[in-house]
OpenMM code with the backbone's topology and positions (N, CA, C; nanometers):
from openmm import Vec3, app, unit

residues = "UNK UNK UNK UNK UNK UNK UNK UNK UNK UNK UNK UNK UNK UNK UNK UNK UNK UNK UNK UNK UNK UNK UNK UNK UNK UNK UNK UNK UNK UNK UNK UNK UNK UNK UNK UNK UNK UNK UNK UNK UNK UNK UNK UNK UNK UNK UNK UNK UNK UNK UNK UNK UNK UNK UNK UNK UNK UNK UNK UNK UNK UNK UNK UNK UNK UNK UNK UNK UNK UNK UNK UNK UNK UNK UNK UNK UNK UNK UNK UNK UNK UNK UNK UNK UNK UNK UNK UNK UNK UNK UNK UNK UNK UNK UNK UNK UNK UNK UNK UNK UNK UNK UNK UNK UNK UNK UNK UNK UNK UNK UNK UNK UNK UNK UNK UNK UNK UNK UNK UNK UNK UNK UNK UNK UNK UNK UNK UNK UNK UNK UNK UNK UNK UNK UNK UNK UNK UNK UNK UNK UNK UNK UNK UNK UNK UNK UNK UNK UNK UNK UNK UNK UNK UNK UNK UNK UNK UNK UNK UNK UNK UNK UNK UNK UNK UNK UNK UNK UNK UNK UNK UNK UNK UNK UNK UNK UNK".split()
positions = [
    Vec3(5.1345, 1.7555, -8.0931),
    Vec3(5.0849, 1.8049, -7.9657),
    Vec3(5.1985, 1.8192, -7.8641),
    Vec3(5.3237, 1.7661, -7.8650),
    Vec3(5.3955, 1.7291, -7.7955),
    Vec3(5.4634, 1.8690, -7.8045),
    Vec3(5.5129, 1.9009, -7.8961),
    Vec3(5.5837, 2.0196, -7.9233),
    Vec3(5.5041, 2.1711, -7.8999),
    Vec3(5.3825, 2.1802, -7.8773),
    Vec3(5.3244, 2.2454, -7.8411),
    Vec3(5.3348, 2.2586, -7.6728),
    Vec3(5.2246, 2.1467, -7.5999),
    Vec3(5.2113, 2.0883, -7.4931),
    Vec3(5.2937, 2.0819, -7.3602),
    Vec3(5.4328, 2.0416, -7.4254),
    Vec3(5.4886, 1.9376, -7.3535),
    Vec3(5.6458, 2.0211, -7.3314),
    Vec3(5.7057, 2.0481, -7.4506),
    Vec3(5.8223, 2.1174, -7.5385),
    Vec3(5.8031, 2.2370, -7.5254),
    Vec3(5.6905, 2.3217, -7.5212),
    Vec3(5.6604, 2.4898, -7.5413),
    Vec3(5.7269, 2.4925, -7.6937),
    Vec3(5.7544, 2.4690, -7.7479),
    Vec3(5.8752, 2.4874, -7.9097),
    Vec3(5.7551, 2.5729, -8.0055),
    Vec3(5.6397, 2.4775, -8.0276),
    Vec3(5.5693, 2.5094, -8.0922),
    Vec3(5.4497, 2.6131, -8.0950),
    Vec3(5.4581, 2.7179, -8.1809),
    Vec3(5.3792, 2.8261, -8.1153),
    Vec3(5.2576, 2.8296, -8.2164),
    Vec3(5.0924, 2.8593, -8.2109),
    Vec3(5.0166, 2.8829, -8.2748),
    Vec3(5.0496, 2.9616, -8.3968),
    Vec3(5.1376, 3.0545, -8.4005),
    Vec3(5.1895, 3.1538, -8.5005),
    Vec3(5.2286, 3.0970, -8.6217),
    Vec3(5.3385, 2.9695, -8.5965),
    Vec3(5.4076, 2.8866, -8.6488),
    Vec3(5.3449, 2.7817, -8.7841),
    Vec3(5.2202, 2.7895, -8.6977),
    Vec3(5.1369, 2.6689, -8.8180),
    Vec3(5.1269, 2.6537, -8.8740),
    Vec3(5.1038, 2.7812, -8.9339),
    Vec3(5.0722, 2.8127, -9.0830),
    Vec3(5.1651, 2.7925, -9.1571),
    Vec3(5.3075, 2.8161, -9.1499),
    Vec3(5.4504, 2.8232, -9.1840),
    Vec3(5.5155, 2.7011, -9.2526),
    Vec3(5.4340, 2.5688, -9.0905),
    Vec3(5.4620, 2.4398, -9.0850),
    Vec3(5.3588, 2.3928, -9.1760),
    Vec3(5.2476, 2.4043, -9.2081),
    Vec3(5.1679, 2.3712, -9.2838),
    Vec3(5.2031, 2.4171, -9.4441),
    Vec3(5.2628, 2.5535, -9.4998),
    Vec3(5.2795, 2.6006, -9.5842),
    Vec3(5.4138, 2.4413, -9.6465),
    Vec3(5.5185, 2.4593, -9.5532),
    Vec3(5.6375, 2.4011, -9.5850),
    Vec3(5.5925, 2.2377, -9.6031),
    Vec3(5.5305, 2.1723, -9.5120),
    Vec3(5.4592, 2.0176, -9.5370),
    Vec3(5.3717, 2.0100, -9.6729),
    Vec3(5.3313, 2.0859, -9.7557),
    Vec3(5.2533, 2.1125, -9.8157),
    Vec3(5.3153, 2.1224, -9.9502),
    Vec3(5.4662, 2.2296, -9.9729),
    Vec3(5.5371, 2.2249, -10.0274),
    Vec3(5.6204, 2.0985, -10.0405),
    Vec3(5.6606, 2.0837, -9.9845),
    Vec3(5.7287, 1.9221, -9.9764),
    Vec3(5.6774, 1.7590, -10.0468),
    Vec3(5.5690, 1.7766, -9.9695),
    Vec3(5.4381, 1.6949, -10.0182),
    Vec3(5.4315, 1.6559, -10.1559),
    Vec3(5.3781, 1.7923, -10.2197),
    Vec3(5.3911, 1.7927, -10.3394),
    Vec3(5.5094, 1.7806, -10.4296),
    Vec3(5.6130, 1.7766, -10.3624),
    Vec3(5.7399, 1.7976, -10.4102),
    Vec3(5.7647, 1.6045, -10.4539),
    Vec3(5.7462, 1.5269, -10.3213),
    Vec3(5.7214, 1.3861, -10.3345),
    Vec3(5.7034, 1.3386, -10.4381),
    Vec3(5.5534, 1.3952, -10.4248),
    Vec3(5.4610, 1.3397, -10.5327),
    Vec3(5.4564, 1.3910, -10.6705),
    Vec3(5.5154, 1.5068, -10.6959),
    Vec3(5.5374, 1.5171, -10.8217),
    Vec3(5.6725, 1.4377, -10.9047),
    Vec3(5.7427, 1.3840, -10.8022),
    Vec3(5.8493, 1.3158, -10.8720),
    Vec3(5.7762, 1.1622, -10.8595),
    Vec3(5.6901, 1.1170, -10.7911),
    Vec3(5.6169, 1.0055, -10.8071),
    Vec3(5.5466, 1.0084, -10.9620),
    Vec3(5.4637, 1.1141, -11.0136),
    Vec3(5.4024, 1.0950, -11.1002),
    Vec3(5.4984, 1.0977, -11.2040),
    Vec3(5.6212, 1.1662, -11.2009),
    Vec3(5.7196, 1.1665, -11.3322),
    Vec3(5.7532, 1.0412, -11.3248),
    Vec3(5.7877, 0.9437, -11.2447),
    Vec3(5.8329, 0.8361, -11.2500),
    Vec3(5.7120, 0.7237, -11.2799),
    Vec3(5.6348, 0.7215, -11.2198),
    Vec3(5.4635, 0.6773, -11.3015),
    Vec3(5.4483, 0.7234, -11.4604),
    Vec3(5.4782, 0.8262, -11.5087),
    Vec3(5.4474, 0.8519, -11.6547),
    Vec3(5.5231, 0.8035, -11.7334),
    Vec3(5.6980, 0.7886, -11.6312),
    Vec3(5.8453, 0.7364, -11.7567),
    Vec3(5.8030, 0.5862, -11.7525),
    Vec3(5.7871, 0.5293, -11.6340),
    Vec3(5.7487, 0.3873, -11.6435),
    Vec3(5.6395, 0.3406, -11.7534),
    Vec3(5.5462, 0.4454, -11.7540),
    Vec3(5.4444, 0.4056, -11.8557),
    Vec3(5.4657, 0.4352, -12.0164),
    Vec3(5.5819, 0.5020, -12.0547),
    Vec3(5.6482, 0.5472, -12.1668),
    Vec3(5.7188, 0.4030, -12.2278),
    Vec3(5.8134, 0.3563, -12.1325),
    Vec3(5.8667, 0.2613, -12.0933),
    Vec3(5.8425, 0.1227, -12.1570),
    Vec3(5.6519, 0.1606, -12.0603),
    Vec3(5.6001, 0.0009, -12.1450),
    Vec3(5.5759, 0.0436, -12.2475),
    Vec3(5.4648, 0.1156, -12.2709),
    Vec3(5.4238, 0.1335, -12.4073),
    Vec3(5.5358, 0.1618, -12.5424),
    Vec3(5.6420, 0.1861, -12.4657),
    Vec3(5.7789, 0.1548, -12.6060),
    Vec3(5.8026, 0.0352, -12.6393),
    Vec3(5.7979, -0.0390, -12.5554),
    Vec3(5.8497, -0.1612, -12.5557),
    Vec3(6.0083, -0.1796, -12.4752),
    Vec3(6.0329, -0.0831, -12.4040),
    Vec3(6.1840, -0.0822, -12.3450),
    Vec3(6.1650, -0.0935, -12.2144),
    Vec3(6.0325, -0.1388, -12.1301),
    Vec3(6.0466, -0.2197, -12.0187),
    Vec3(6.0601, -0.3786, -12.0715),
    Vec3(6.0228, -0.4190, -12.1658),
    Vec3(6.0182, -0.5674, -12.2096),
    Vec3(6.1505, -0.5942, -12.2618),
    Vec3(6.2158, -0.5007, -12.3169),
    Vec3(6.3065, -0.5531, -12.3811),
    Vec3(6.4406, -0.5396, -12.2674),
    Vec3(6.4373, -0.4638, -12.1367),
    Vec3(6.5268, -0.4623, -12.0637),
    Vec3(6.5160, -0.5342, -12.0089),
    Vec3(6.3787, -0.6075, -11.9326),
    Vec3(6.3500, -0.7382, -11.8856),
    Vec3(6.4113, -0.8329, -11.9609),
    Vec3(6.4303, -0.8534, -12.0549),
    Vec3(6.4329, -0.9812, -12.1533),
    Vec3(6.5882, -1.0021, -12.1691),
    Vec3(6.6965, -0.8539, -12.1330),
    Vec3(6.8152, -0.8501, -12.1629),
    Vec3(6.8625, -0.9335, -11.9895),
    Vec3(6.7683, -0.8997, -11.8876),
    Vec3(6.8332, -0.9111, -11.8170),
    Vec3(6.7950, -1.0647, -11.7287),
    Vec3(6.6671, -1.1230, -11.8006),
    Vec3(6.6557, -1.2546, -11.7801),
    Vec3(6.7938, -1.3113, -11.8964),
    Vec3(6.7916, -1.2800, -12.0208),
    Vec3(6.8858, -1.3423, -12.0716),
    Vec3(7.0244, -1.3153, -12.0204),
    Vec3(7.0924, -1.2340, -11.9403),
    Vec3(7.1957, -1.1964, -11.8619),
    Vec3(7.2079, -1.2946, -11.7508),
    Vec3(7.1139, -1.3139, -11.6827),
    Vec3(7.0911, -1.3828, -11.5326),
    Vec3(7.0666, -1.5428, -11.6110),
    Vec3(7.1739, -1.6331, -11.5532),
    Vec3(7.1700, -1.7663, -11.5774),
    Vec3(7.1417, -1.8289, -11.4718),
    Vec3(7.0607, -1.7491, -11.3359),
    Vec3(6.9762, -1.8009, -11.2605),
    Vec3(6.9646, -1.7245, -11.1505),
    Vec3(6.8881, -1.8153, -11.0313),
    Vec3(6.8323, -1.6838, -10.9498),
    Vec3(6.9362, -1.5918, -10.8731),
    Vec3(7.0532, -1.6788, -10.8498),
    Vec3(7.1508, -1.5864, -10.7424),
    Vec3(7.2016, -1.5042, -10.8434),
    Vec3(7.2393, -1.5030, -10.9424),
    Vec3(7.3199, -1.3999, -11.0367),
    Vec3(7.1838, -1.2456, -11.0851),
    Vec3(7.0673, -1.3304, -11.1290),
    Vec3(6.9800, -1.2221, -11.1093),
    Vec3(6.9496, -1.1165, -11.0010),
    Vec3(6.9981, -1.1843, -10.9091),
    Vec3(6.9511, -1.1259, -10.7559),
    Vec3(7.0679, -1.0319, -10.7195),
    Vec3(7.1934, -1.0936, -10.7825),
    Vec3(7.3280, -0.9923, -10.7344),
    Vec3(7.3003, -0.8394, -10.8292),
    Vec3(7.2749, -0.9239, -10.9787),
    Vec3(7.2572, -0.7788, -11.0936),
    Vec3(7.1252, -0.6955, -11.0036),
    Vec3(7.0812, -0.7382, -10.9392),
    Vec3(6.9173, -0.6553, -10.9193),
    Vec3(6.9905, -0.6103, -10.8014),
    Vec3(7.0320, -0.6102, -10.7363),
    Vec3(7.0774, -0.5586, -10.5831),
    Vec3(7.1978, -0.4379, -10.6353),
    Vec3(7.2797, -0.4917, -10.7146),
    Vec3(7.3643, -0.3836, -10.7932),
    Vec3(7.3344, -0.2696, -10.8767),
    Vec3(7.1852, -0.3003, -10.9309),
    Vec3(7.1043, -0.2152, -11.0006),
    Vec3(7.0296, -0.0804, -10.9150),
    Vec3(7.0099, -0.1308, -10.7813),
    Vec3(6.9383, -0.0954, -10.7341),
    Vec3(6.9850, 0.0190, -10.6312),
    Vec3(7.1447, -0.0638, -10.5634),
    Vec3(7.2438, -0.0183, -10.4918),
    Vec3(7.2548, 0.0978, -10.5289),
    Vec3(7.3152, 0.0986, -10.6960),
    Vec3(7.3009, 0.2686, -10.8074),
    Vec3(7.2002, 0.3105, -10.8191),
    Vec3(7.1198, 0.3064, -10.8099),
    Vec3(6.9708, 0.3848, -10.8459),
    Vec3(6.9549, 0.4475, -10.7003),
    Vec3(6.9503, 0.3700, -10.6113),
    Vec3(6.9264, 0.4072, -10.4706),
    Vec3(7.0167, 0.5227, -10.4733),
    Vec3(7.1103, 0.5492, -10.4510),
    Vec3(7.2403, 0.6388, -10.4384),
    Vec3(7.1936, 0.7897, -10.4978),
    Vec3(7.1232, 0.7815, -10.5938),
    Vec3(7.0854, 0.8981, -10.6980),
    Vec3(6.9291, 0.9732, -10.7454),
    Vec3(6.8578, 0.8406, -10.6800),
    Vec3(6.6824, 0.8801, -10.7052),
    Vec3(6.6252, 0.8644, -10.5890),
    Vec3(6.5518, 0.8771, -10.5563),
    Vec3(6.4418, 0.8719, -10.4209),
    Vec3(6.3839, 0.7474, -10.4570),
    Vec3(6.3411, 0.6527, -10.3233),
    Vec3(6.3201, 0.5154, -10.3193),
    Vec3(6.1580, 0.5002, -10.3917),
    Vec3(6.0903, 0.5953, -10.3818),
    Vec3(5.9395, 0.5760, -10.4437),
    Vec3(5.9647, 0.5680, -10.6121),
    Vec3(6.0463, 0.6489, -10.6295),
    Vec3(6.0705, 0.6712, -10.7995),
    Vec3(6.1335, 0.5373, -10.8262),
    Vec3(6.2089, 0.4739, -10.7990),
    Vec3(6.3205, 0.4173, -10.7955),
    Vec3(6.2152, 0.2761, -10.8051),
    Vec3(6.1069, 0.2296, -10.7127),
    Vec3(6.0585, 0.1620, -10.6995),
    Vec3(5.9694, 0.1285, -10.8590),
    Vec3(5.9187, 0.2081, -10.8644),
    Vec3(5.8091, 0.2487, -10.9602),
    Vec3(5.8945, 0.2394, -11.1034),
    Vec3(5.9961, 0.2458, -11.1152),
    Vec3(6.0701, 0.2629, -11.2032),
    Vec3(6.1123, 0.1202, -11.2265),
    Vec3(6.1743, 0.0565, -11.1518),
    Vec3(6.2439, -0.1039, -11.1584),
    Vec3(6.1091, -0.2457, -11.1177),
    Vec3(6.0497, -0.2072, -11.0323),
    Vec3(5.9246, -0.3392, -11.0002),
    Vec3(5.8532, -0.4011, -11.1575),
    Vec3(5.8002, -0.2909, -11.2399),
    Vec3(5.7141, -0.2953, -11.2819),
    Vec3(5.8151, -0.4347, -11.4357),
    Vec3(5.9749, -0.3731, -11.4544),
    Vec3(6.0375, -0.4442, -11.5524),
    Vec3(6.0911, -0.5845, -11.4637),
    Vec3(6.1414, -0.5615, -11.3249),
    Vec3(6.2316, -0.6733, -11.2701),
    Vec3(6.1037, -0.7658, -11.2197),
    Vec3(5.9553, -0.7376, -11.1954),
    Vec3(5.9390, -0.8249, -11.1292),
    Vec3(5.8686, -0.9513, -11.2126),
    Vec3(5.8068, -0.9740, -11.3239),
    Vec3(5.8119, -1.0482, -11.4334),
    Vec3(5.9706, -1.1630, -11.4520),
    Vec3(6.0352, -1.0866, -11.4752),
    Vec3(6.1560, -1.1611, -11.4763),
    Vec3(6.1837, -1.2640, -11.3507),
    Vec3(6.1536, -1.1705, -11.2105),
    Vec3(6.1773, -1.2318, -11.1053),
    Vec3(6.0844, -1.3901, -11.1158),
    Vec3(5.9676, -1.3666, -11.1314),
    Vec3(5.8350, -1.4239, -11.1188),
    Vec3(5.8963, -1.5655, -11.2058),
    Vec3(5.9338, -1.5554, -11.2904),
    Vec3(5.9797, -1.6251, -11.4292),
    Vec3(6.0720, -1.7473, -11.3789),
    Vec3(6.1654, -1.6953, -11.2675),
    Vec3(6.2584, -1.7256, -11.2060),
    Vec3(6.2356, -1.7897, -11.1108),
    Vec3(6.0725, -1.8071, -11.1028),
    Vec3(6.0306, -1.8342, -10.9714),
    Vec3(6.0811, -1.8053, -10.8210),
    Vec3(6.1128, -1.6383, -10.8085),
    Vec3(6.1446, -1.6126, -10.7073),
    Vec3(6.0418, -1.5210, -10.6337),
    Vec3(6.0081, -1.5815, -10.4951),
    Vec3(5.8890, -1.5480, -10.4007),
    Vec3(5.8838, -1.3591, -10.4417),
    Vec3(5.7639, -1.3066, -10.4717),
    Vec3(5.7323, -1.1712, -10.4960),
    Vec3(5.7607, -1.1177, -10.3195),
    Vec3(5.7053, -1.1358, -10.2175),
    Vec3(5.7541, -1.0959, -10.1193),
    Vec3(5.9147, -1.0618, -10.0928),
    Vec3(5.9470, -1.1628, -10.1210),
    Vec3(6.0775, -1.2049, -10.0873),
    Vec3(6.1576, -1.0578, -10.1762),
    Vec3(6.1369, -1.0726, -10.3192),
    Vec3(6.1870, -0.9752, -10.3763),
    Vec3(6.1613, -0.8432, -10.3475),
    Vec3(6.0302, -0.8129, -10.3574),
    Vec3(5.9838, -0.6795, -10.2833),
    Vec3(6.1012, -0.6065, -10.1274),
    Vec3(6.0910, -0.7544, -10.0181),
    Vec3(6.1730, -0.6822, -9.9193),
    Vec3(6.3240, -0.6835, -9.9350),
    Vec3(6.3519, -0.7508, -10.0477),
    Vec3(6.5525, -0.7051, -10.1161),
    Vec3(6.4973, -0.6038, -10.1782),
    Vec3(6.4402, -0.5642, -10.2472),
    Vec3(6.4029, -0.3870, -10.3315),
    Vec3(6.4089, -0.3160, -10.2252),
    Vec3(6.3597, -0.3132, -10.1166),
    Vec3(6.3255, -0.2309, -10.0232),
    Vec3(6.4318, -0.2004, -9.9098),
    Vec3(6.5014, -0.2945, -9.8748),
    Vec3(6.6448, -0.3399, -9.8100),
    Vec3(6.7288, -0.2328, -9.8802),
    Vec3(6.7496, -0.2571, -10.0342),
    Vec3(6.8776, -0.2234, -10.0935),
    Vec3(6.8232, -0.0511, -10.1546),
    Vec3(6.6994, -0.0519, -10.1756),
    Vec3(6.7068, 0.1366, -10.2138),
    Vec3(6.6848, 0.1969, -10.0882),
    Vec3(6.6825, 0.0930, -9.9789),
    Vec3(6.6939, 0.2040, -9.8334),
    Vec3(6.8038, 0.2781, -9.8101),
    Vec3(6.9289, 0.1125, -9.8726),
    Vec3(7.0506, 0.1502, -9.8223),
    Vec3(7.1553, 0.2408, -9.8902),
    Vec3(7.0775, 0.2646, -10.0397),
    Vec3(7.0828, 0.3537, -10.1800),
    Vec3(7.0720, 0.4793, -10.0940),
    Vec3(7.0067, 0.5590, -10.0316),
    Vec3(6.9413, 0.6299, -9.9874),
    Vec3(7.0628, 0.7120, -9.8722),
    Vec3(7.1093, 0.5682, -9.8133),
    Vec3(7.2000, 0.6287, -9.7107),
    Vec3(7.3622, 0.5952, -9.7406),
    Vec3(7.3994, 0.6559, -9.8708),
    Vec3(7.5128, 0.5877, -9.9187),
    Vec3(7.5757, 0.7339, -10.0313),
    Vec3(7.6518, 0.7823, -10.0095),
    Vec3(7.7273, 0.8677, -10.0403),
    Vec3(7.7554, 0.8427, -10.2440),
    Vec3(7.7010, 0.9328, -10.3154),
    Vec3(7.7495, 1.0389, -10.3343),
    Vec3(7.6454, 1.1579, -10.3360),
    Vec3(7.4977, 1.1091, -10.3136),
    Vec3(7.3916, 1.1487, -10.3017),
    Vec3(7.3764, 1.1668, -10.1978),
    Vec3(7.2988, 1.0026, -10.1049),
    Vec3(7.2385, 1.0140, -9.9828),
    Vec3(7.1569, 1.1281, -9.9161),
    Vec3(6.9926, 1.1329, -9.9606),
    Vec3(6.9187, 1.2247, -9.8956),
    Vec3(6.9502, 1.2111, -9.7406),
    Vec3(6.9282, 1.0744, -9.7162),
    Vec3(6.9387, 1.0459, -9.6076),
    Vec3(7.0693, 1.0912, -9.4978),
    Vec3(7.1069, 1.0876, -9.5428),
    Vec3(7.2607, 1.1451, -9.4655),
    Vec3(7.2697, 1.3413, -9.4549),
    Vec3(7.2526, 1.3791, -9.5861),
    Vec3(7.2543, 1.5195, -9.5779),
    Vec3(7.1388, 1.5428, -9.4423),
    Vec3(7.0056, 1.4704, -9.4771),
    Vec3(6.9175, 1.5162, -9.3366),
    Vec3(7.0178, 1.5077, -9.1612),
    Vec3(7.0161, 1.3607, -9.1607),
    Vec3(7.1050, 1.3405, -9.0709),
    Vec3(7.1889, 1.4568, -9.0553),
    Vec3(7.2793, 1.5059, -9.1170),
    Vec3(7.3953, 1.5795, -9.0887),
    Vec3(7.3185, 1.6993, -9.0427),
    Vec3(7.2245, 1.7582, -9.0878),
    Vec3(7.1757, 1.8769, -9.0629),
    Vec3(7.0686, 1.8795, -8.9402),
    Vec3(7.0332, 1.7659, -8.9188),
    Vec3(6.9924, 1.7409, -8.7465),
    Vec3(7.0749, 1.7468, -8.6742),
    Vec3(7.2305, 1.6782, -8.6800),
    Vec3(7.3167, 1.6775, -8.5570),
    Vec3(7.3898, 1.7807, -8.5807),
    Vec3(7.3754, 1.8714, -8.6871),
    Vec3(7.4812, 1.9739, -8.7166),
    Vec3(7.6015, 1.9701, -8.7142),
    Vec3(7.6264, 1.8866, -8.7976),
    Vec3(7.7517, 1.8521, -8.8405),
    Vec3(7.8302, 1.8551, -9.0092),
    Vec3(7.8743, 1.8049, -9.0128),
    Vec3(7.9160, 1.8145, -9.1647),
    Vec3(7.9094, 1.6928, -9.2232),
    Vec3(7.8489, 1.7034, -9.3865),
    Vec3(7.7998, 1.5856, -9.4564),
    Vec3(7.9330, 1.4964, -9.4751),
    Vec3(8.0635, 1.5553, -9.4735),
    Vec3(8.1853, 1.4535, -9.4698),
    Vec3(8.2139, 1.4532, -9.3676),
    Vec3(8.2252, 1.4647, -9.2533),
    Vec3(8.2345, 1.4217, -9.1179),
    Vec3(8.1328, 1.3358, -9.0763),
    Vec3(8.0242, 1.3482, -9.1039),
    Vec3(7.9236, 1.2154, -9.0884),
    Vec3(7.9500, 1.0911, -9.1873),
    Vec3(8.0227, 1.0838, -9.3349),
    Vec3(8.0593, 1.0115, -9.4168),
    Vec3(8.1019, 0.9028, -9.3547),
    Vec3(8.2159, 0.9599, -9.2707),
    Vec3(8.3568, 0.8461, -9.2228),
    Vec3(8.3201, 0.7659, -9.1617),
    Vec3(8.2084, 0.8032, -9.0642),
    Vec3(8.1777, 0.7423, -8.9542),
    Vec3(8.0258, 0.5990, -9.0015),
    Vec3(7.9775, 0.6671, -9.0697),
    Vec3(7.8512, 0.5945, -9.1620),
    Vec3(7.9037, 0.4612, -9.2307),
    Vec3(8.0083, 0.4572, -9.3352),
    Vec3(8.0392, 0.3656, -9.4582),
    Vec3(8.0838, 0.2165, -9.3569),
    Vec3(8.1391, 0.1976, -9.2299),
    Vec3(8.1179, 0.0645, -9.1917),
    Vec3(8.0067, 0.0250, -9.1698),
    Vec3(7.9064, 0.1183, -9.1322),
    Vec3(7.7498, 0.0912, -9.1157),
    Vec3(7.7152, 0.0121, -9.2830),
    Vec3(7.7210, 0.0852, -9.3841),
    Vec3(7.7160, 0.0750, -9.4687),
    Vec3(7.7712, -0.0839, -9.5333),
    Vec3(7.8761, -0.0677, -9.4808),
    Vec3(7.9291, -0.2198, -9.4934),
    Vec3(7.8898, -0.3269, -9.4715),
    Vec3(7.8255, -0.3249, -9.3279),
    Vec3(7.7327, -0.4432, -9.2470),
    Vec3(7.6034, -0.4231, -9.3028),
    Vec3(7.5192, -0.3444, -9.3344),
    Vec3(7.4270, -0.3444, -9.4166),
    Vec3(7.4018, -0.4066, -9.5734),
    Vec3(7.5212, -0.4308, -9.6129),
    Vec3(7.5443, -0.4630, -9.7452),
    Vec3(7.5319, -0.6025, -9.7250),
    Vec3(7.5878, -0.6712, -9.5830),
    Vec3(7.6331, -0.7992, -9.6060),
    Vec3(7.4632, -0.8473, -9.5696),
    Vec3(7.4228, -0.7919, -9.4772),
    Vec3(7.2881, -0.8346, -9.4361),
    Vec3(7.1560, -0.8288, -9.5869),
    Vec3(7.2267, -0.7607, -9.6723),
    Vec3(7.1339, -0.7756, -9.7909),
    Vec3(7.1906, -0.9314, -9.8622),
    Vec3(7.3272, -0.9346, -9.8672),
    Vec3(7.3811, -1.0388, -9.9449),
    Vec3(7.3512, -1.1777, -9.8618),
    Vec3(7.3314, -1.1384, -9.7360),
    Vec3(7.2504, -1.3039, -9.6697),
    Vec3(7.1193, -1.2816, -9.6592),
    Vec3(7.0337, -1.1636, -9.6511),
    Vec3(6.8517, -1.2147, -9.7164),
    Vec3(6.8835, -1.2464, -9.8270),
    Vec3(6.9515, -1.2371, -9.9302),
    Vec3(6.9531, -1.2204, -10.0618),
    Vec3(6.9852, -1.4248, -10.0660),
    Vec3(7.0827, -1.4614, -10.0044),
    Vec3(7.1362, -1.5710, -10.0014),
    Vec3(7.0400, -1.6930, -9.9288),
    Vec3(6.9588, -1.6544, -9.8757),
    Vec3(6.8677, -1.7500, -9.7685),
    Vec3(6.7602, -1.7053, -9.7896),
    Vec3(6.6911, -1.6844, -9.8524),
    Vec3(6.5297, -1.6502, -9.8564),
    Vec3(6.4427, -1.6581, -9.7824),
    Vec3(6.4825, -1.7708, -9.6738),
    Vec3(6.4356, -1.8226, -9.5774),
    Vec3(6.3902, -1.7405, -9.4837),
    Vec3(6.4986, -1.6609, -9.4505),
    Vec3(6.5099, -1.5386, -9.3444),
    Vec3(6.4412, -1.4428, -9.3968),
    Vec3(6.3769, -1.4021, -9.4808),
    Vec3(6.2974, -1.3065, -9.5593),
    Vec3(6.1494, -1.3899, -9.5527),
    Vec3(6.1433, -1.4626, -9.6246),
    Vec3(5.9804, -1.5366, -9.5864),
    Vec3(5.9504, -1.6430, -9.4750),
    Vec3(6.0423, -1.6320, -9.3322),
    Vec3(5.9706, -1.7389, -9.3034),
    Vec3(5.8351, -1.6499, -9.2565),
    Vec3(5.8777, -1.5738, -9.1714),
    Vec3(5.7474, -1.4430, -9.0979),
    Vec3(5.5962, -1.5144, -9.2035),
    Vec3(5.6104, -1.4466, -9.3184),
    Vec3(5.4972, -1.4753, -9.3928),
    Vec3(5.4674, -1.5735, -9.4081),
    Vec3(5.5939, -1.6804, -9.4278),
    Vec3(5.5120, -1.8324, -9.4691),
    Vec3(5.4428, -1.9249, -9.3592),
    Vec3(5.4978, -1.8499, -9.2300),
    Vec3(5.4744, -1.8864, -9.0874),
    Vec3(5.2858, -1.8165, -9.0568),
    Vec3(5.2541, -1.7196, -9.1615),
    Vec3(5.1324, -1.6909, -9.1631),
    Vec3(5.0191, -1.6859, -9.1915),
    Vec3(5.0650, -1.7298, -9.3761),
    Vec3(5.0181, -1.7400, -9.4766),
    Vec3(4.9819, -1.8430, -9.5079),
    Vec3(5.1407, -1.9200, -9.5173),
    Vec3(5.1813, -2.0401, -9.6015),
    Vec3(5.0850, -2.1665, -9.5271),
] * unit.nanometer
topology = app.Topology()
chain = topology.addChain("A")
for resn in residues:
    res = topology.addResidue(resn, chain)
    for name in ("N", "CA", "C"):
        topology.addAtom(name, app.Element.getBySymbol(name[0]), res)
């Protein structure tokens, strides 16, 4: 309404256009949601979500080393897939393992979510950045330079939720618990 209203930007003409393109997109989402819903389900029914779980509980000789491989796993995946796929793709094998490990499902959920955000905004991919660049109109390596210390401090703030759990569940346990 605002852009109509408020902005003049938006013209009745337009709608259809904006509706055509949201629509396109949309589906665009969600069709890489369901490819990633069908590989996951390939996955189990092979037996190669169990057996990657099983490589990587036997890899992880406890929770902080699991938690670094899963943040490193994720770091790369983030970088190259969209965070819904990405999700759908790793929860369904890491979080069994996690569970196993007895590490809080919340807790893990918001490091998944932390680290394919930061997947997302991290160069050699980064949807996130190409958008950015093309809002401020600028260039995707001229926005690079300026991003990767961001990037840096973001990393460390995963490696201390990651390190204190505390700071990740108290909110909930303060609600729940």
């Amino acid at each position: 309404m605002a852009g109509s209203l408020i902005y003049r930007e938006l013209k009745p003409k337009d709608l259809l256009k904006i509706l055509v393109d949201t629509a396109a997109n949309t589906s665009l989402v969600l069709l890489i949601i369901g490819c990633a819903g069908a590989f996951t389900w390939v996955l189990t029914i092979k037996g190669i979500a169990a057996a990657i779980g099983s490589w990587f509980a036997a890899v992880s000789s406890g929770k902080f080393v699991f938690m670094a491989l899963t943040i490193l796993l994720l770091l790369f995946m983030g970088c190259f897939m969209e965070c819904c796929a990405s999700v759908l793709l790793v929860v369904p094998i890491l979080l069994p393992v996690a569970t196993s490990l007895n590490i809080d499902p919340v807790y893990f959920g918001v490091i998944i979510v932390m680290t394919l955000s930061l997947g997302m905004a991290t160069p050699p991919v980064g949807e996130d950045l190409y958008i950015a660049a093309s809002i401020a109109g600028i260039k995707f390596e001229q926005e690079v330079k300026y991003v990767m210390p961001l990037v840096g401090a973001a990393i460390l703030a995963i490696i201390i939720c990651a390190a204190v759990p505390g700071i990740v569940t108290f909110l909930p346990n303060l609600i729940y618990g």
